[in-house]
C-alpha positions in Angstrom: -5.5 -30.5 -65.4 -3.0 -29.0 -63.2 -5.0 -27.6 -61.2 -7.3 -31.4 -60.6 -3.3 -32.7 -59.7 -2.8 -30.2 -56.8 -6.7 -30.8 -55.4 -6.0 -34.5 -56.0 -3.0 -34.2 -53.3 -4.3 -31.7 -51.2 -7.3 -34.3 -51.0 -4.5 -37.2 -50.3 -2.3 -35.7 -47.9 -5.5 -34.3 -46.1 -6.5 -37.9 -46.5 -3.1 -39.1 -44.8 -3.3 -36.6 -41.9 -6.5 -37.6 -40.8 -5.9 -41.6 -40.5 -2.7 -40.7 -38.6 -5.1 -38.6 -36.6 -7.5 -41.7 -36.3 -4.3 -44.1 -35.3 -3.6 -41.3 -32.9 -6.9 -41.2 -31.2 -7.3 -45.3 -31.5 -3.5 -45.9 -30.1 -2.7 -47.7 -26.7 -0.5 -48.0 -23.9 -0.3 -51.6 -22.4 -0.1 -51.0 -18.2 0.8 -53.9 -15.8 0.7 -53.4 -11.8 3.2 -54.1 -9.9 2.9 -54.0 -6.3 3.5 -55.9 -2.9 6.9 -57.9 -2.9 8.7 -58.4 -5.7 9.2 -62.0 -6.4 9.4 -64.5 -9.5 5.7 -64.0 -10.2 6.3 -60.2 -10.8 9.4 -60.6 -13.0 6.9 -62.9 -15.7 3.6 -60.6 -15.0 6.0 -57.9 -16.5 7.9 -60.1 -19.2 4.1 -61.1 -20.5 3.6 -57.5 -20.3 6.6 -56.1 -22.5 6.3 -58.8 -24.7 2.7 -58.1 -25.0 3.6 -54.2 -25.5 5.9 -55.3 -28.2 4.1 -56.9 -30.3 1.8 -54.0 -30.6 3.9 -51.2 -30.8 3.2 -49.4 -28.0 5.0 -48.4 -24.4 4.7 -50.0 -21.5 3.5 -48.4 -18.5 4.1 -50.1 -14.9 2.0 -48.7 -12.3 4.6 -49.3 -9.1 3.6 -49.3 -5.0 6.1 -51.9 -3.4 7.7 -52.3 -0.2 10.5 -54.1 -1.7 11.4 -57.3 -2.6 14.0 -60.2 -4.0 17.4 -58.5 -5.0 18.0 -61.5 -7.8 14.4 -61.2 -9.5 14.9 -57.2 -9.1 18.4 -57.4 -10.7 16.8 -59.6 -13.6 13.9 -57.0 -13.6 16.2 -54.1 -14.1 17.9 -56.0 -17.3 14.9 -55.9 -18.7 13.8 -52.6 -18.9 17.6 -51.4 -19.5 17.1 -53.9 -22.6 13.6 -53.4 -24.1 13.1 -52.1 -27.1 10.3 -49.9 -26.6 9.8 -47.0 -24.1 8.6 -48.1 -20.4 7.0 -45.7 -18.2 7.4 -45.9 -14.5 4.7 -44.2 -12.4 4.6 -44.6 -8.4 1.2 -44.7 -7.8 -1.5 -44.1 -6.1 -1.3 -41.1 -3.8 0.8 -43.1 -0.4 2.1 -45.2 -2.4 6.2 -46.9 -2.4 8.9 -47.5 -4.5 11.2 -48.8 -1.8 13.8 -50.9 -1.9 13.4 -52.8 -4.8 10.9 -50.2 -6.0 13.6 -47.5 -6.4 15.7 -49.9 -8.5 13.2 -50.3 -10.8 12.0 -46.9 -11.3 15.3 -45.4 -11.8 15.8 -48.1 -14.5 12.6 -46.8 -16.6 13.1 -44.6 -19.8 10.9 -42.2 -17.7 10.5 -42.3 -14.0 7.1 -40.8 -13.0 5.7 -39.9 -9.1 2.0 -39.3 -8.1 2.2 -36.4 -5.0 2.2 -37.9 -1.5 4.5 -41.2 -2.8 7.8 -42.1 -2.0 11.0 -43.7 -2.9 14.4 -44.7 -1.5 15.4 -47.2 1.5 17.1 -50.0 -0.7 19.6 -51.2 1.8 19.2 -55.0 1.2 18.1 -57.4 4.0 18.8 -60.8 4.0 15.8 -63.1 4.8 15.0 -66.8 6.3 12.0 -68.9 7.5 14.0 -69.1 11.1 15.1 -65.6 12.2 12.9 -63.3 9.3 14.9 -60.4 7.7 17.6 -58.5 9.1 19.7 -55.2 7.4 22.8 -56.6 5.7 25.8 -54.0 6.9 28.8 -56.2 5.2 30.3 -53.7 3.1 30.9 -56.1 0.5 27.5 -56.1 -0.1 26.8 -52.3 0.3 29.3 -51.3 -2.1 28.4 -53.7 -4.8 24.7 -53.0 -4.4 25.4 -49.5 -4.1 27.5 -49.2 -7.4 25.0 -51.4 -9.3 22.2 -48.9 -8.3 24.6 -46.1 -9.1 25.1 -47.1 -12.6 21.9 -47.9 -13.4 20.6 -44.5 -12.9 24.1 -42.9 -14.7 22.5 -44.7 -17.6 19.0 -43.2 -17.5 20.8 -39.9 -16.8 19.6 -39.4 -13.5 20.9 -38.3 -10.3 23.6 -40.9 -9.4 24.5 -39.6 -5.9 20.9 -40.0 -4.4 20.9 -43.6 -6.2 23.6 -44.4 -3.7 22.9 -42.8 -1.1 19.2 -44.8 -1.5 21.5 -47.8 -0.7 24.2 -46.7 2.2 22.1 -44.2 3.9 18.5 -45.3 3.2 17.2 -41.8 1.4 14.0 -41.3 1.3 12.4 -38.3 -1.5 9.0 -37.4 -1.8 7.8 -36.5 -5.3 8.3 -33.2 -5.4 11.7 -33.6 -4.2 13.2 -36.3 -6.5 11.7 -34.3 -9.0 13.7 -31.2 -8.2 17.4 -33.1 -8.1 16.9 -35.1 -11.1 15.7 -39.0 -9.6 12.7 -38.9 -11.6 11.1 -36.6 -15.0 7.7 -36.0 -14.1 5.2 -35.4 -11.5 1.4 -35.8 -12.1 -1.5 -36.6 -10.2 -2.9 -39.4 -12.0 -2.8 -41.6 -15.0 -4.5 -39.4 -17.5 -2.4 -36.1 -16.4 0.8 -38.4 -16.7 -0.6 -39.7 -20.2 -1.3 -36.0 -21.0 2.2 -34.9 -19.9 3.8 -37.8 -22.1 2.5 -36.5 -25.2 5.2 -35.6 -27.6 8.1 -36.4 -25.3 11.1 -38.1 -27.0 13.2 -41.2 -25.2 15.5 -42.8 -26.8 15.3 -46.7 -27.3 18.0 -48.9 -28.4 20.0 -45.4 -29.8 17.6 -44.2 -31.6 14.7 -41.7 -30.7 11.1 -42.5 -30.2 8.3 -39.9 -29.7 5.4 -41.1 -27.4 2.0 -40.3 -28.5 -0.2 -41.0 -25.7 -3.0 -38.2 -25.6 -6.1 -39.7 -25.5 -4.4 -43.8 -26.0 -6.7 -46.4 -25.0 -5.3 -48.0 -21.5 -4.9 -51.7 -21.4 -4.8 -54.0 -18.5 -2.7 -56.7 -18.4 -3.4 -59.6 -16.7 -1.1 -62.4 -16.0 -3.6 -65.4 -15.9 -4.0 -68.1 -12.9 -0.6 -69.3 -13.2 1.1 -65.9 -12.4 -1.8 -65.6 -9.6 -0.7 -69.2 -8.3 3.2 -68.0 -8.4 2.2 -64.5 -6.7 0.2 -66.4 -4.0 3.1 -68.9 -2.9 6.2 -66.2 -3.6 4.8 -64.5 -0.8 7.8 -64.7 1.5 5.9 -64.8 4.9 3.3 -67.3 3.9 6.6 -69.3 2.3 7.8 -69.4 6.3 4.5 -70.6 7.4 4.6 -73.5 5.4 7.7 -74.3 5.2 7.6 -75.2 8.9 4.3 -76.5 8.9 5.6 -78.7 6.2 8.8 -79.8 8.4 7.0 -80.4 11.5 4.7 -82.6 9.4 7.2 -84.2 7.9 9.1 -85.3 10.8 5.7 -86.2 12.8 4.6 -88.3 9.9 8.2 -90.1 10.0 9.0 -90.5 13.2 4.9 -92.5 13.9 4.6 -93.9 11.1 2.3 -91.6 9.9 3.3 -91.8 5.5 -0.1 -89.3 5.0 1.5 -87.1 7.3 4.8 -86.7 5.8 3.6 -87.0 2.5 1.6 -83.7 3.3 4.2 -82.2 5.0 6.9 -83.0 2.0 4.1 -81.0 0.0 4.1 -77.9 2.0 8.0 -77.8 2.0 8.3 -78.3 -1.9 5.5 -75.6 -2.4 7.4 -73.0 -0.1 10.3 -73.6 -2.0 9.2 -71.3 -4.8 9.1 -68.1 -1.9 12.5 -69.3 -0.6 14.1 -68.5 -4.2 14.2 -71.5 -6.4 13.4 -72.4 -9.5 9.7 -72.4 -9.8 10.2 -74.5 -13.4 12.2 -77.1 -11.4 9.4 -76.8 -8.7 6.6 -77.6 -11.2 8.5 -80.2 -12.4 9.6 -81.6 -9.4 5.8 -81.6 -8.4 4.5 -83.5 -11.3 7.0 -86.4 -11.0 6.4 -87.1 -7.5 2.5 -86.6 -8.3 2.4 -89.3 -10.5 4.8 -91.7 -8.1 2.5 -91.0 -5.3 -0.6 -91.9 -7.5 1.4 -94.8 -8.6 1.6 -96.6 -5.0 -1.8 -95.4 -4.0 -3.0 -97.3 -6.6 -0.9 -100.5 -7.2 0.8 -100.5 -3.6 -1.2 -99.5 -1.1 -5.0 -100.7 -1.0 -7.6 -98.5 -1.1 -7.7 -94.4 -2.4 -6.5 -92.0 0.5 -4.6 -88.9 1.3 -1.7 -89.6 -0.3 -3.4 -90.7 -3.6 -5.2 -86.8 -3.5 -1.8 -85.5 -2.5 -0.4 -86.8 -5.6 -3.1 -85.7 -7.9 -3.1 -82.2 -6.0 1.1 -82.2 -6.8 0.2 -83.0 -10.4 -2.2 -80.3 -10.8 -0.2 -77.7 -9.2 2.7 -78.4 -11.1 0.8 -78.5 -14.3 -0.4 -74.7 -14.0 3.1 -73.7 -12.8 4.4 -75.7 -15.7 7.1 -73.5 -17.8 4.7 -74.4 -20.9 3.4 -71.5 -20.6 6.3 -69.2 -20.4 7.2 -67.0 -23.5 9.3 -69.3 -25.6 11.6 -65.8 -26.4 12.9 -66.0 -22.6 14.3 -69.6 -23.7 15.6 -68.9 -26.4 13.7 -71.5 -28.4 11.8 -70.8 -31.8 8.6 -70.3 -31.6 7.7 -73.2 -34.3 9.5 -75.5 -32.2 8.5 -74.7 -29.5 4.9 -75.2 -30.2 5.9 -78.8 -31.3 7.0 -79.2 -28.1 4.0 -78.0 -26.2 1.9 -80.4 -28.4 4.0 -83.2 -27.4 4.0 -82.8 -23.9 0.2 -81.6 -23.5 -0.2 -85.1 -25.8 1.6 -86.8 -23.3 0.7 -85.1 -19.8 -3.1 -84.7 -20.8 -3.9 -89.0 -21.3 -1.6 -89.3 -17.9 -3.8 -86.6 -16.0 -6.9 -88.4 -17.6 -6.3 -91.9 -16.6 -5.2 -90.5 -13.0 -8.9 -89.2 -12.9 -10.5 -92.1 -14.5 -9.0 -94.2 -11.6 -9.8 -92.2 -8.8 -13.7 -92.3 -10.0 -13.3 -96.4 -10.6 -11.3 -96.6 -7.0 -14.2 -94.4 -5.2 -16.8 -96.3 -6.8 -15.7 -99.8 -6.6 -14.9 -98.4 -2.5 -18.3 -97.2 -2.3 -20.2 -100.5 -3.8 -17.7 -103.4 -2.5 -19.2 -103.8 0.9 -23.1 -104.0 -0.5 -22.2 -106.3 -3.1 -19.6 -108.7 -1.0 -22.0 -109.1 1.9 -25.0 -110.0 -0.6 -22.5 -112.8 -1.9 -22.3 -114.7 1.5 -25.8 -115.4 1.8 -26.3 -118.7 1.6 -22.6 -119.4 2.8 -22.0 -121.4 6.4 -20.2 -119.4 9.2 -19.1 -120.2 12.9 -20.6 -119.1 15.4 -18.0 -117.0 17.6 -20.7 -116.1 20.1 -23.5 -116.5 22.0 -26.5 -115.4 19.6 -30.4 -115.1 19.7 -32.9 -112.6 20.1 -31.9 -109.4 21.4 -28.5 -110.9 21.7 -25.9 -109.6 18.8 -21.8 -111.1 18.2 -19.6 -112.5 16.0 -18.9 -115.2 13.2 -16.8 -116.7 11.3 -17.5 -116.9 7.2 -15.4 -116.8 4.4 -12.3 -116.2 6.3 -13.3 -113.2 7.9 -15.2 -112.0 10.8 -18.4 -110.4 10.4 -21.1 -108.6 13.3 -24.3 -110.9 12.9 -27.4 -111.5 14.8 -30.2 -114.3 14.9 -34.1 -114.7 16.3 -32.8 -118.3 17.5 -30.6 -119.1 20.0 -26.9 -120.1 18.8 -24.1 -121.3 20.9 -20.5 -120.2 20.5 -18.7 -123.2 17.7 -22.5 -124.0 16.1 -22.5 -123.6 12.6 -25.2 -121.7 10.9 -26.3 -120.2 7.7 -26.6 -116.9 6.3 -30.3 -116.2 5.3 -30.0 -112.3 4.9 -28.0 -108.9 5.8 -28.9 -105.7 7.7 -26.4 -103.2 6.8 -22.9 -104.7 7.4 -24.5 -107.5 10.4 -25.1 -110.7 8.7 -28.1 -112.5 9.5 -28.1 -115.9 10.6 -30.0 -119.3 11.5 -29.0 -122.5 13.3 -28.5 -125.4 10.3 -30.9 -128.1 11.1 -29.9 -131.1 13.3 -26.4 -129.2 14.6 -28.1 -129.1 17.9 -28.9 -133.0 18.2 -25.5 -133.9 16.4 -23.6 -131.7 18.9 -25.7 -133.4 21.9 -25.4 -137.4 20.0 -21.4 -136.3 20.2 -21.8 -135.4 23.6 
């Protein structure tokens, strides 16, 4: 019996050691990209990331080539990872790729800081940029020394090398791998992702005081993907395309106001509300701000102004745009907002935006229909109707009359004098066509 007891957890623990095995083999890492500028788009694709990494238990690994990028989404970047609660790998990469500026902020702020041979990192003196003049080095030493000493710290509290941090910032160092390796900037050196994953193996970080071994050998990689509103953000972040259209927007503006031209400034107010977002505001105000002047625009267009034109479209265009960069989609964990409620309160807006975004279509199809059809169905109404003659008419010979109040291009195969009256007996397009009434010649001549 003793003997079937000692089988039975030999069996058990042989059991347990081979599904841990199985989780082993099965586990993942969740990666994210982050490259080109940094901007508000890249500060969400990697919150949807962690948060994604999070809730499945695993580390985070952010594949980095940047040139730089927004000190104030970078600062709100480096939070983040000095905050999270599970390890997050760093890894410049591929071979020529950057960790500059911004980059170096960021990978010094990782629980392990990883370089592929051939990248590099360093040159984080901040620039200041605008749509007029472009970027230029900031040399206040206000500025230095507090960047400098935030940069400092951050990588005295990964334990890494906290002169070269600095001097990353005043001087604008630049190490290759091999080098940042050697003085302490980063922990590992490998040539691509399954070496790094390979080297990972085993290695203990601590996260939130308390030590966490990695188990990444043979771990599934997992993309993530930020969806078409982090694509949308990315696209209009872009600092240099943010210039273009900011003064493509002002110049329309101002054309459009100063001839009259509301299509043209309506446009215009478009492009400079749009470039806000890669000038540094709020992109939630932004979508906001886009939806309410969408649906005022769509308002006049269709109960002020006659007729479905640009600024109608530009209205419905605001509205979309500010839908998919609507903060509805946001985690509700960066509001601070249950996530019960929350949902309550996407319901209720989706219940109220979706019937408004509806209708909005609904119009536009009535407006371009009823557009399309009014001229056929007006101009078969005045047959029968008497008009004016405005001038000379008769075969070969084409002008104007008078009928209903309006003036309309007609034509006749009898000859018509200018003040005759006649009567509509058909249409050819938009010409009317016309015929002398009966006895208007003699009664013109008797009056004569």
């Amino acid at each position: 019996m003793r003997s079937l007891t000692y089988c039975f957890i030999l069996l058990l623990s042989i059991a347990l050691l081979a599904s841990q095995a199985s989780a082993h083999e099965n586990g993942e890492v969740i990666a994210v990209h982050v490259q080109d500028v940094i901007t508000q788009a890249t500060y969400e694709e990697v919150a949807g990331a962690l948060n994604l990494a999070k809730e499945r238990g695993c580390p985070l690994l952010i594949l980095l080539n940047t040139p730089g990028g927004s000190l104030d989404v970078t600062i709100k970047l480096v939070e983040q990872l000095l905050n999270s609660p599970i390890p997050v790998v760093v890894y410049v990469y591929p071979r020529g790729a950057t960790a500059w500026s911004a980059g170096s902020f960021i990978l010094l702020a990782s629980h392990i800081a990883a370089m592929s041979p051939g990248t590099v990192v360093g040159s984080a003196q901040p620039v200041s940029y605008s749509p007029f003049t472009g970027s230029e080095p900031i040399t206040e030493s206000k500025v230095l020394n507090a960047v400098a000493e935030y940069v400092e710290e951050v990588a005295r509290a990964r334990g890494r090398n906290a002169t070269a941090a600095r001097l990353f910032v005043t001087e604008n160092l630049n190490l290759g791998g091999s080098e940042a390796l050697q003085i302490g900037v980063i922990d590992l050196l490998a040539s691509d992702v399954d070496e790094l994953l390979a080297e990972l193996e085993g290695v203990v970080v601590e996260v939130d005081g308390q030590n966490y071994t990695l188990r990444t050998q043979g771990a599934a990689l997992v993309m993530y993907e930020g969806g078409i509103r982090i694509t949308i953000m990315s696209l209009l972040s872009n600092p240099l395309l943010a210039s273009i259209m900011f003064l493509a927007g002002l110049y329309g503006l101002i054309f459009g106001l100063a001839y009259a031209q509301p299509a043209s400034a309506v446009i215009g107010g478009l492009l400079v509300i749009l470039s806000l977002i890669g000038l540094g505001f709020n992109v939630n105000i932004v979508s906001i701000l886009l939806v309410m002047l969408g649906v005022l625009l769509l308002f006049i267009e269709l109960f002020v102004i006659p007729g479905f034109g640009a600024i109608g479209m530009t209205g419905i265009v605001m509205m979309v745009i500010g839908a998919l960069l609507s903060p509805l989609s946001i985690d509700p964990s960066q509001w601070a907002i249950h996530p019960e409620w929350y949902n309550k309160l996407a319901v209720i807006s989706l219940a109220i935006v979706a019937p408004l975004l509806a209708f909005s279509v609904f119009a536009l199809y009535k407006v371009l229909k009823a557009k399309r059809l009014r001229p056929k169905l007006y101009i078969a109404g005045l047959v029968g109707q008497e008009a004016i003659a405005l001038d000379e008419l008769g075969p070969g010979k084409e002008g104007f009359v008078r009928c209903a109040g309006e003036y309309w291009a007609a034509s006749s195969d009898e000859y018509v004098k200018p003040g005759e009256r006649v009567i509509v007996v058909g249409k050819e397009g938009s010409k009317l066509i016309v015929k002398r009434i009966e006895g208007e010649e003699e009664g013109v001549r008797d009056e004569s």
